[in-house]
C-alpha positions as CSV (number, residue, x, y, z in Angstrom):
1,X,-14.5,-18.5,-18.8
2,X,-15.5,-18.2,-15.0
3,X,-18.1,-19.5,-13.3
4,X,-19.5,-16.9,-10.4
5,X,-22.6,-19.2,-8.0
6,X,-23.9,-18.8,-4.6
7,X,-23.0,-21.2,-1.9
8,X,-24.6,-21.6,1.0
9,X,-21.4,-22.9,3.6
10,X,-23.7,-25.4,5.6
11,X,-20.6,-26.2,7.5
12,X,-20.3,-23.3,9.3
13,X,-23.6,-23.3,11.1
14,X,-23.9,-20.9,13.9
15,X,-25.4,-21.6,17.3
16,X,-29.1,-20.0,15.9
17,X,-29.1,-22.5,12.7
18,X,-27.6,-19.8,10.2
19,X,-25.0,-20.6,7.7
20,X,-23.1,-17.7,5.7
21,X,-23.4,-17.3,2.3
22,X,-20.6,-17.1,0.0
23,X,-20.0,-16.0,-4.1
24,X,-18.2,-18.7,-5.6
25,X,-15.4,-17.7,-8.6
26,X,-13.9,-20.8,-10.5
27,X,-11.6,-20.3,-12.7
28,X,-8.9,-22.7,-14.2
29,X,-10.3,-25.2,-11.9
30,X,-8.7,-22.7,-8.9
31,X,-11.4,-21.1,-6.6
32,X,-11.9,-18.1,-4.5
33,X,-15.0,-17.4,-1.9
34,X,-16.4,-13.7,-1.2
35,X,-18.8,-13.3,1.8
36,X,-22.4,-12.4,0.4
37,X,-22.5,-10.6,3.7
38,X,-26.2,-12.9,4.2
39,X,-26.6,-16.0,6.8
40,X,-29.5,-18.2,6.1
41,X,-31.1,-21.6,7.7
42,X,-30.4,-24.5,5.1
43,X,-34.2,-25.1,4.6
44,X,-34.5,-21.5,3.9
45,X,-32.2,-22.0,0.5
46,X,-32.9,-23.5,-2.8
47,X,-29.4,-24.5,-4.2
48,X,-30.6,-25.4,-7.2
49,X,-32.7,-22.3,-7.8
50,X,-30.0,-20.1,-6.7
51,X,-32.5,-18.1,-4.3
52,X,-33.9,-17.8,-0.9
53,X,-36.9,-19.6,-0.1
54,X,-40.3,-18.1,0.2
55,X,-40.4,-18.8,3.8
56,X,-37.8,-16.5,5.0
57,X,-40.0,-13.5,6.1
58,X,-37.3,-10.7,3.5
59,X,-36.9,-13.6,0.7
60,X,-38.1,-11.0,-2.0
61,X,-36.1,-8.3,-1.0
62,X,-33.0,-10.6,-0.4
63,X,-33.1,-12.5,-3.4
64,X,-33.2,-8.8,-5.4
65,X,-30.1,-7.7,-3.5
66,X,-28.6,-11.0,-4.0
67,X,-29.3,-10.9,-7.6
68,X,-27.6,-7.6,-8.3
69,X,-24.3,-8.7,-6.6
70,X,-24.3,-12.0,-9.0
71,X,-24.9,-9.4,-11.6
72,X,-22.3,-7.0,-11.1
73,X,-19.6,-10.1,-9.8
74,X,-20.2,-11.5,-13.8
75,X,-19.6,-8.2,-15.1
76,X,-16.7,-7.4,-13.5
77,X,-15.8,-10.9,-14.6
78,X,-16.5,-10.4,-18.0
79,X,-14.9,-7.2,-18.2
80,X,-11.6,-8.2,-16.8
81,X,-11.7,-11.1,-19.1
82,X,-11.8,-9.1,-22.2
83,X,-9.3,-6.9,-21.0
84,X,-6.8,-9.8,-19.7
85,X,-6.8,-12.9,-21.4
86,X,-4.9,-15.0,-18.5
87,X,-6.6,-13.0,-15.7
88,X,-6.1,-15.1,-12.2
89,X,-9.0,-15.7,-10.3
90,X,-7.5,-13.9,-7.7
91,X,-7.5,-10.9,-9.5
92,X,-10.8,-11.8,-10.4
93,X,-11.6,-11.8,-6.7
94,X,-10.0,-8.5,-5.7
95,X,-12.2,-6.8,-9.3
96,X,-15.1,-7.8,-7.2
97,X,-14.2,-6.7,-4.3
98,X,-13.2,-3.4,-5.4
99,X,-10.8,-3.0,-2.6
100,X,-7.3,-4.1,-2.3
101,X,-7.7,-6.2,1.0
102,X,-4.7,-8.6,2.3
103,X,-5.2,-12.4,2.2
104,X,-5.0,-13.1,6.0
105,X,-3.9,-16.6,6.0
106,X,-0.6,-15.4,3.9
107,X,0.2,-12.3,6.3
108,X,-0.2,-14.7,8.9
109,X,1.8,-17.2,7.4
110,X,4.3,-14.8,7.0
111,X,4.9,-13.2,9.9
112,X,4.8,-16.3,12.2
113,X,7.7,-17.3,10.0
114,X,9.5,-13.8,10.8
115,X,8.8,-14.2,14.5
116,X,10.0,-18.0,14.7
117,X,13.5,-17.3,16.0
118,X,12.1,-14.2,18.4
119,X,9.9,-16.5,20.4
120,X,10.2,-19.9,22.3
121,X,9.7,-23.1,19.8
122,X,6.1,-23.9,22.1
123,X,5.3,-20.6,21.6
124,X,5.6,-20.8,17.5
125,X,4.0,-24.1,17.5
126,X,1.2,-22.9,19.5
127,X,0.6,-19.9,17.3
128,X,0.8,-22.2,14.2
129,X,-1.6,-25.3,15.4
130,X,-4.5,-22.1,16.2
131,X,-4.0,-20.4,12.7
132,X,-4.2,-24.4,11.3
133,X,-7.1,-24.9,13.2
134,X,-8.8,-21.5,12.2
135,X,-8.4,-22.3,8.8
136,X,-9.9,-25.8,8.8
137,X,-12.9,-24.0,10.1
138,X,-12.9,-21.6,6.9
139,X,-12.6,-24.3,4.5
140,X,-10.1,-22.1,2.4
141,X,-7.2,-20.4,2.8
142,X,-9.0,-17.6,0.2
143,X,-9.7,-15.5,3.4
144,X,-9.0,-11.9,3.9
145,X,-8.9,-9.4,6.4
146,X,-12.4,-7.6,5.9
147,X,-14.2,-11.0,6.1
148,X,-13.3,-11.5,9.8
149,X,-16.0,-9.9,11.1
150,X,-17.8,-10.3,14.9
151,X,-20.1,-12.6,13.9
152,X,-17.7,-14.9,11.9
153,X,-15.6,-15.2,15.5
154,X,-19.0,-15.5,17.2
155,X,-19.9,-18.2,15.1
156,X,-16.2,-19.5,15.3
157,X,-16.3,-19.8,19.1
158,X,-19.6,-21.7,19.3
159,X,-17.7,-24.4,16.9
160,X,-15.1,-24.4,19.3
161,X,-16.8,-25.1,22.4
162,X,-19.7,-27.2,20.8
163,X,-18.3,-29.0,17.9
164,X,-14.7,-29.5,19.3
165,X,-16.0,-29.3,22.8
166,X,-12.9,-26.4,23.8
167,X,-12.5,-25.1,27.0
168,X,-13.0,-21.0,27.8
169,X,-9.1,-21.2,28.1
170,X,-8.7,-22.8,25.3
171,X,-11.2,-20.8,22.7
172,X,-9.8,-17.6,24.7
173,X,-6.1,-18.6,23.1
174,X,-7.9,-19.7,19.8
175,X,-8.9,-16.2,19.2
176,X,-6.2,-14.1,21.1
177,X,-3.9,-15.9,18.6
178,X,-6.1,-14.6,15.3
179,X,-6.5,-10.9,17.6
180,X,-3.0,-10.8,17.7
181,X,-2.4,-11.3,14.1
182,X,-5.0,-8.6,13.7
183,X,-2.7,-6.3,15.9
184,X,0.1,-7.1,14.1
185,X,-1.0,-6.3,10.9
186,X,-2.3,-2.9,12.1
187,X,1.1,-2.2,13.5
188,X,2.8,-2.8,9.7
189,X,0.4,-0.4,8.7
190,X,-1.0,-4.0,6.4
191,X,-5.1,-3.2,7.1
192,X,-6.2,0.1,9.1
193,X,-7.5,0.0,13.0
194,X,-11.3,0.3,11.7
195,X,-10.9,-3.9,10.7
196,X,-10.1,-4.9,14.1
197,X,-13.2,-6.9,15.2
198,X,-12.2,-8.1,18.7
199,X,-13.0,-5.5,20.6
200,X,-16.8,-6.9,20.5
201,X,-15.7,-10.1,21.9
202,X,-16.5,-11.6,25.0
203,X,-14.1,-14.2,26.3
204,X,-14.9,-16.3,29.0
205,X,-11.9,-16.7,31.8
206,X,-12.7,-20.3,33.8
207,X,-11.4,-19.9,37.4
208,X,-8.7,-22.5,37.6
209,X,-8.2,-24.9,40.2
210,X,-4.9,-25.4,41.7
211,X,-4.5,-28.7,42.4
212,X,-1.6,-30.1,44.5
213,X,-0.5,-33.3,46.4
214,X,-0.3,-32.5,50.6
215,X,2.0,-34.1,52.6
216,X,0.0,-36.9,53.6
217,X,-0.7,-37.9,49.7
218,X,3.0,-37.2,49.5
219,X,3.9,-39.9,52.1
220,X,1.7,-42.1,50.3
221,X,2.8,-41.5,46.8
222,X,6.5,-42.2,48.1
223,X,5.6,-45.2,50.2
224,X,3.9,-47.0,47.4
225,X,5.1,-50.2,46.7
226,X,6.3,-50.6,42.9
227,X,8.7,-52.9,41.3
228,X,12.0,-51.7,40.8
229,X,13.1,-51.3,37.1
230,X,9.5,-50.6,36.4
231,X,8.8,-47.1,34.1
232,X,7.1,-46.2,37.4
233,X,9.9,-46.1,39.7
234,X,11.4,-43.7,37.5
235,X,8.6,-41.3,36.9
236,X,7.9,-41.0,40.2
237,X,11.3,-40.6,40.9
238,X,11.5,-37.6,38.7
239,X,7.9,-36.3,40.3
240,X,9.2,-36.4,43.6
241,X,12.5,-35.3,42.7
242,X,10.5,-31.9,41.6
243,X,8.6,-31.4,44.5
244,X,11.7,-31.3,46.4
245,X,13.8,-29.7,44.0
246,X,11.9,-26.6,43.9
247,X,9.1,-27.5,41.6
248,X,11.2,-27.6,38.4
249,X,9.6,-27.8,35.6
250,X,9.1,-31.7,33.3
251,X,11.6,-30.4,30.7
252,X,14.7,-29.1,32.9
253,X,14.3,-32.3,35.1
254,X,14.5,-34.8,32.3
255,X,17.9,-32.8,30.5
256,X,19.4,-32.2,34.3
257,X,22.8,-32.7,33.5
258,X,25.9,-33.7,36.0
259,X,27.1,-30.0,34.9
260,X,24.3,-28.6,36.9
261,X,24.7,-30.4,40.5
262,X,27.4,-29.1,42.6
263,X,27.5,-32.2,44.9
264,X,29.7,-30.2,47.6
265,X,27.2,-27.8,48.3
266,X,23.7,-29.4,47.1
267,X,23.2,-26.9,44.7
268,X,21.6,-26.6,41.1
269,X,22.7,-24.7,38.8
270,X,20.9,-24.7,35.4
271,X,19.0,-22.5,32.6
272,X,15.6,-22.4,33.1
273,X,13.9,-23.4,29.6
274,X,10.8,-21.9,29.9
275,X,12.1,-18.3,31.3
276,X,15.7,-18.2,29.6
277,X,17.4,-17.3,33.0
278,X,19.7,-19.3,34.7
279,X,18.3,-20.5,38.2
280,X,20.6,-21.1,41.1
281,X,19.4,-23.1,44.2
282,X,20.3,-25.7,46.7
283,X,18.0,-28.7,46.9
284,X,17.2,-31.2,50.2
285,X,17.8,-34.6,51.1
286,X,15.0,-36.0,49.1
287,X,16.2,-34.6,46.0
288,X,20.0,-35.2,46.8
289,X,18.8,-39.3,47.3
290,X,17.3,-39.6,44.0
291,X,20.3,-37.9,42.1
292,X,22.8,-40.0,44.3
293,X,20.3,-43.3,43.0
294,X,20.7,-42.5,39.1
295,X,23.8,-41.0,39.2
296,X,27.0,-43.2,37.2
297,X,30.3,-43.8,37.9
298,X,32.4,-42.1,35.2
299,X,29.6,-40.1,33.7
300,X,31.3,-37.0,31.6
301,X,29.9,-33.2,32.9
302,X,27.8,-32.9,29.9
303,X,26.0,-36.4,30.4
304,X,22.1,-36.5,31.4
305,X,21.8,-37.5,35.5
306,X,18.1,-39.3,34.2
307,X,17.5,-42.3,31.8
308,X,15.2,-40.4,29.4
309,X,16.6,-38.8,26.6
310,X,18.2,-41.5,24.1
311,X,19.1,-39.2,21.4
312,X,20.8,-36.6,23.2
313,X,22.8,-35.0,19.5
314,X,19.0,-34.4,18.2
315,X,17.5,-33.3,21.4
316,X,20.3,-30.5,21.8
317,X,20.9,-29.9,18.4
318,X,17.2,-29.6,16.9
319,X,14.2,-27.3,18.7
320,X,11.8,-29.1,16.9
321,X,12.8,-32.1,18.3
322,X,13.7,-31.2,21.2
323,X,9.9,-29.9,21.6
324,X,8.7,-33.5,20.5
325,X,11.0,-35.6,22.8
326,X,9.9,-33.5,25.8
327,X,6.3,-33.9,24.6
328,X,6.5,-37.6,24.1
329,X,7.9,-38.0,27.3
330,X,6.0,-35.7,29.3
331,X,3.1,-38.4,28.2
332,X,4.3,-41.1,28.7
333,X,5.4,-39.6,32.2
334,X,1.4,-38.3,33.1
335,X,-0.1,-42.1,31.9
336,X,2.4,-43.8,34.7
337,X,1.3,-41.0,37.0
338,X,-2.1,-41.2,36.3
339,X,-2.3,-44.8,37.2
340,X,0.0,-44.2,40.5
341,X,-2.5,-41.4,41.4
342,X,-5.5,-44.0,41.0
343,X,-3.9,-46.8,43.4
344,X,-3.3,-44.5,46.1
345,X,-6.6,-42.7,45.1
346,X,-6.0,-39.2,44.8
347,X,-9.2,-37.7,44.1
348,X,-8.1,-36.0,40.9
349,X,-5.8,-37.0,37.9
350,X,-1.9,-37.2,38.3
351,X,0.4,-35.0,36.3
352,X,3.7,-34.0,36.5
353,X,2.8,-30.5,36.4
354,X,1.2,-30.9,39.7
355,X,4.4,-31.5,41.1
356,X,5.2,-27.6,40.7
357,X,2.4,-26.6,42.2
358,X,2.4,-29.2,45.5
359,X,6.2,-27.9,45.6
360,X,4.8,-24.4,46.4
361,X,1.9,-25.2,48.9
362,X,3.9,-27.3,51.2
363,X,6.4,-24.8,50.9
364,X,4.3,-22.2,52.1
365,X,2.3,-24.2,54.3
366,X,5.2,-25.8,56.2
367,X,6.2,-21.8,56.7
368,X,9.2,-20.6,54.2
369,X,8.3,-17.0,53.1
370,X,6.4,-16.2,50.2
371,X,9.4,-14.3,48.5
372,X,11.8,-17.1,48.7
373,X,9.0,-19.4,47.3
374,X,8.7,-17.2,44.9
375,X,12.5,-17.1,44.1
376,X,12.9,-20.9,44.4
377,X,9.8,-21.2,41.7
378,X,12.1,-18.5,39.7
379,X,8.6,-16.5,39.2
380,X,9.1,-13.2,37.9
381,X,6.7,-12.2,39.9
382,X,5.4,-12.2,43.1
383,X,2.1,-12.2,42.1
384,X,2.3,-15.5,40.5
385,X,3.5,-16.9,43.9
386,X,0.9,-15.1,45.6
387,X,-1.8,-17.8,43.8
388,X,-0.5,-20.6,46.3
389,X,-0.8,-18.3,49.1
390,X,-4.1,-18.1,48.6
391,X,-4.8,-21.5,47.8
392,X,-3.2,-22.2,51.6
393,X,-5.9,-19.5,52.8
394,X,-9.1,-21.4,51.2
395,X,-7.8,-24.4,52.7
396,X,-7.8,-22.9,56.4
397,X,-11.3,-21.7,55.5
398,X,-12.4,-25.0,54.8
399,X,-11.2,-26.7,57.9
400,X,-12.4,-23.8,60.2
401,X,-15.7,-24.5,58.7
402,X,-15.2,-28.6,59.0
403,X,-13.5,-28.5,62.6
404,X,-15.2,-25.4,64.5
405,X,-18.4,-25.3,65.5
């Protein structure tokens, strides 16, 4: 026999002190939740009663309502019971819900499983680690489409940014992900355009910061003394390397192979990981000294030019691993950074990333057109370039304000 109960999910507090409540079916010690589609404070219900308090203004009216839905979920129970002997409480669910309604954790599931090979490894990770983390927040994976409403992903993003203390960019992706599965259901023709709850969402979009190394912290950064055959040496190596390489990216520096340096003419010649295209460019004395430093005599053309990757079968063979090793790496690569920034004391964190970006600000302060900056940074758009451009602007702003009176 099932057991139907109200539960008051104290866990999923919203930012006014609500919690939803939910009708609880057990059967064969497996459980499904449906939304009572009522949010109450946790002093305002008695658990033990199974009713809302007296001091909750509508607690008469409620508890009638709330009442006739426990009445009709044990009927429908019942019924089904007599009809079915093995009846699953999920078919127990969808009796009282009256409405065939897909599970969205299993579409989800499944299509982020029919998109893996369509889409970058990062990008199906990423995907993956948001639906993980939406469903921790349920507290079930008994979830269907209908019970994503606005005031679930409401309440949702308050937990992000208060209890997990996310960023706007970061709860902006958290629910873009879940919108998108939304979309992608509606496309299949799965639920109809009438669920789609996002549109009520407000997102918040931070104005990021840019932040670069100029040539003076450049000079510094280079001229640092460190000892060699430290981890240092090497990661600033490879940071420096990028900024005069044309701000390529931690993951095609690291798996730069003698295959993609044609020493006659300077030139690099490699498959971009992130974009899929294959990047052509010629690189300057800088960069041309640190490939001649960790270069080997003897090396084969398929050999890595830098000492990072060990397992070089599993890093080409394996995306997953592959995704780790750069991970791991990239790291252990911003810790030594970090720590290089402090002694020279740069007046914000060191990354690797921000070797990308001081790549295009010299660039475009020391003059080179915004197009071939654009084309070194193998943008596939202009537009994207344009950011540093602008970034070179506010920065004349500031010293006409500082230097002219």
């Amino acid at each position: 026999m099932a057991s139907v109960k109200l539960i008051l999910r104290t866990y999923q507090v919203d930012q006014t002190g609500h919690s939803p409540l939910y009708i609880r079916i057990i059967k064969d010690r497996k459980t499904k939740f449906i939304t009572a589609g009522v949010k109450l404070k946790e002093n305002e219900w008695d658990e033990a009663k199974q009713k809302v308090k007296k001091n909750h203004s509508n607690s008469a009216r409620m508890n009638a309502a709330l009442s006739q839905k426990i009445a009709d979920a044990e009927g429908q129970v019942a019924d089904m019971e007599r009809k079915i002997k093995t009846v699953s409480v999920k078919k127990l669910k969808e009796a009282i819900k009256g409405k065939e309604v897909p599970n969205f954790f299993e579409y989800a599931r499944k299509r982020l499983e029919k998109i893996k090979n369509t889409v970058s490894y990062s990008t199906y990770r990423a995907y993956t680690s948001q639906i993980d983390k939406f469903e921790k927040y349920m507290g079930t994976k008994d979830v269907y489409f209908d019970e994503i409403t606005v005031a679930l992903l409401n309440d949702y993003k308050f937990h992000l940014g208060n209890t997990l203390g996310n960023g706007d960019t970061t709860q902006r992706l958290s629910i873009i992900v879940l919108g998108t599965i939304f979309r992608d259901a509606i496309k299949e023709e799965v639920i109809p355009e009438t669920m789609f709850p996002f549109n009520k969402i407000t997102l918040k979009i931070s104005a990021s910061k840019r932040l670069f190394l100029n040539k003076a912290q450049i000079d510094k950064l280079t001229n640092e003394k460190l000892m060699e055959g430290k981890k240092a040496v090497l990661w600033r190596d490879l940071f420096l390397f990028s900024i005069y390489a044309g701000g390529l990216r931690f993951s095609d520096v690291i798996e730069m192979k003698y295959a993609n340096y044609n020493e006659a003419e300077h030139k690099i010649n490699k498959l971009i990981r992130k974009t899929g295209r294959v990047h052509q460019f010629k690189i300057g004395k800088v960069a041309i000294d640190i490939l001649e430093k960790y270069k080997k005599e003897n090396a084969n053309h398929d050999d890595f030019i830098f000492p990072i990757i060990e397992d070089k079968e599993g890093y080409e063979k394996s995306e997953a691993k592959r995704y780790s090793q750069t991970a791991k790496f990239n790291k252990l690569a911003n810790w030594h950074l970090n720590k290089l920034g402090k002694k020279i004391e740069l007046p914000f964190d060191l990354s690797f990333h921000l070797s990308r970006h001081s790549f295009a600000t010299n660039a475009l302060n020391n003059g080179m057109r915004i197009e071939h900056v654009s084309k070194l940074m193998d943008h596939r758009d202009i537009g994207t370039t344009q950011i540093y451009a602008k970034i070179i602007s506010e920065e004349l702003d500031k010293a006409v304000d500082n230097y002219i009176f």
